[in-house]
DOGU-504348 format. One record per residue (C-alpha): x, y, z; residue number from 1. Coordinates in steps of 0.5 Angstrom, whole numbers. Example, Ala and Ser with C-alpha at 12.3 -4.5 7.8 and 13.67 -1.06 7.14 Angstrom:
{px 25&py -9&pz 16&vexdren 1}
{px 27&py -2&pz 14&vexdren 2}
END
This chain:
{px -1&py 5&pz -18&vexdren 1}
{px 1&py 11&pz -15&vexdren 2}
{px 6&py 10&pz -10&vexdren 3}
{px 11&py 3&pz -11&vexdren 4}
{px 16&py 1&pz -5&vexdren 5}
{px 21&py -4&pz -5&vexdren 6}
{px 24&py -6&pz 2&vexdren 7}
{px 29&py -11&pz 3&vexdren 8}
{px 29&py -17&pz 8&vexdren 9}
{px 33&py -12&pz 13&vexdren 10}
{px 26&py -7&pz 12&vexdren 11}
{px 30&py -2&pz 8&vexdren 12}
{px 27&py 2&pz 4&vexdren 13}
{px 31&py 1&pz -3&vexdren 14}
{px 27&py 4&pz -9&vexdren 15}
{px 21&py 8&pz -8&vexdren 16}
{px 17&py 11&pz -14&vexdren 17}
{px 10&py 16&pz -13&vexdren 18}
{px 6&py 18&pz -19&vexdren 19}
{px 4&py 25&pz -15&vexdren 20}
{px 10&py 30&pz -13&vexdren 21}
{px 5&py 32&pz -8&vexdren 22}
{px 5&py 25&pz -5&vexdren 23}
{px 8&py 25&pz 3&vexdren 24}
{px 12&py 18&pz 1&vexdren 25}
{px 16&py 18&pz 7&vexdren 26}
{px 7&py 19&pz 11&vexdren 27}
{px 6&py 13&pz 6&vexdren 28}
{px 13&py 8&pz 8&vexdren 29}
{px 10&py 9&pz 16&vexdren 30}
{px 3&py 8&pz 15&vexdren 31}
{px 5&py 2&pz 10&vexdren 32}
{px 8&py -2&pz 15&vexdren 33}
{px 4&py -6&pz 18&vexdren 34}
{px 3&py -9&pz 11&vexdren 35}
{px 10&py -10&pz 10&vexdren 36}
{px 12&py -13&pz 17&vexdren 37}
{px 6&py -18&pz 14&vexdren 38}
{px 9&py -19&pz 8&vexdren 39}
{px 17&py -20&pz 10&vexdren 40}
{px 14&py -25&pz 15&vexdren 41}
{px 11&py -28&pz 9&vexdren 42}
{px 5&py -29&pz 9&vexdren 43}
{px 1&py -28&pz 3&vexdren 44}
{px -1&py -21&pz 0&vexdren 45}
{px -4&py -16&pz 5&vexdren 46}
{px -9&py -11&pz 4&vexdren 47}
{px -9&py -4&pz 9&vexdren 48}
{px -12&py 2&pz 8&vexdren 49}
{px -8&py 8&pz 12&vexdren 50}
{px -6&py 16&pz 13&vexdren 51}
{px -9&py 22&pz 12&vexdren 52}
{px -9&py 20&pz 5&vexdren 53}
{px -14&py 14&pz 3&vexdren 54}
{px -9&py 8&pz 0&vexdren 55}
{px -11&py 2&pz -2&vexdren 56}
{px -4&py -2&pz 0&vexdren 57}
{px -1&py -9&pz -2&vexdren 58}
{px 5&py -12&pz 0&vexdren 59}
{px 8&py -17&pz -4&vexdren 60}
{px 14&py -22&pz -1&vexdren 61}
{px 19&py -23&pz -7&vexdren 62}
{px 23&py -29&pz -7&vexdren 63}
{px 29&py -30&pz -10&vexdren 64}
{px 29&py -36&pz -16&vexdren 65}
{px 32&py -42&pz -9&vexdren 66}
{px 26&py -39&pz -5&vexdren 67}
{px 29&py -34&pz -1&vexdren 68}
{px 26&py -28&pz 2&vexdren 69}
{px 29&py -22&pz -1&vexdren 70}
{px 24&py -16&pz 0&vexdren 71}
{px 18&py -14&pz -2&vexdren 72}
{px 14&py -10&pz -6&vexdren 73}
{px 9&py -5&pz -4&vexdren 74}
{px 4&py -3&pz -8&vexdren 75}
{px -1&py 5&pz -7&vexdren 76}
{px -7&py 6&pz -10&vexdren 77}
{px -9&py 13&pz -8&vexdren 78}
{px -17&py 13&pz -6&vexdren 79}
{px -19&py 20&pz -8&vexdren 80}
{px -25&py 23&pz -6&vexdren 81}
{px -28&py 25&pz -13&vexdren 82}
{px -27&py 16&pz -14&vexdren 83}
{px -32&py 15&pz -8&vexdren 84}
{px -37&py 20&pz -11&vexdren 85}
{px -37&py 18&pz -18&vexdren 86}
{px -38&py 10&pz -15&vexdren 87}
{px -43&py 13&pz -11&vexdren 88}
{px -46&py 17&pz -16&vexdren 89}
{px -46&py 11&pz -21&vexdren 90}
{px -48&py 5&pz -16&vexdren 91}
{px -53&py 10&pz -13&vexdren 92}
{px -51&py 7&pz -6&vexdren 93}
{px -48&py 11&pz 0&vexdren 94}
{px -41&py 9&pz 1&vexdren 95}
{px -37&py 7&pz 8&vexdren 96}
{px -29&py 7&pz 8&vexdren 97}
{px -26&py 4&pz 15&vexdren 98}
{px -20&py 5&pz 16&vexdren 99}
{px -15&py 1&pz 22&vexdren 100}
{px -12&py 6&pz 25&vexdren 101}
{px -5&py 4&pz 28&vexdren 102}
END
């Protein structure tokens, strides 16, 4: 995990952690929304590659223990560059990343 969000039912941000001082969070928080608009609408994990950084984005709806939606969880992956060159290497097929621009 390189960057974790949690937002609450509002769609405030309450908690944000990247592993990477370097990382634009507030970049990531923008481009994450559409993800975290899926999830606070309840609908089932949501996958989203966005930015000038490649991440692999999940965001999860959290419920409280009666079933009410209080937030959600966004989780980053961080897609690197040498990751992509690695797995071409070793699966000796090129590669294609497609990403939704908003």
């Amino acid at each position: 995990m390189d960057i974790a969000l949690f937002t609450s039912d509002s769609g405030k941000p309450l908690v944000k952690v990247k592993g990477d001082p370097q990382m634009a969070l507030s970049q990531f928080e923008v481009n994450s929304s559409a993800a975290i608009r899926h999830a606070l609408q309840g609908e089932k994990p949501w996958t989203s590659l966005r930015g000038d950084d490649l991440f692999d984005v999940i965001s999860i709806p959290v419920s409280s223990t009666k079933g009410a939606l209080i937030g959600v969880l966004t989780f980053g992956l961080q897609i690197r560059s040498a990751d992509v060159r690695e797995f071409r290497a070793t699966s000796q097929s090129e590669i294609v990343l497609l990403a939704d621009v908003a």
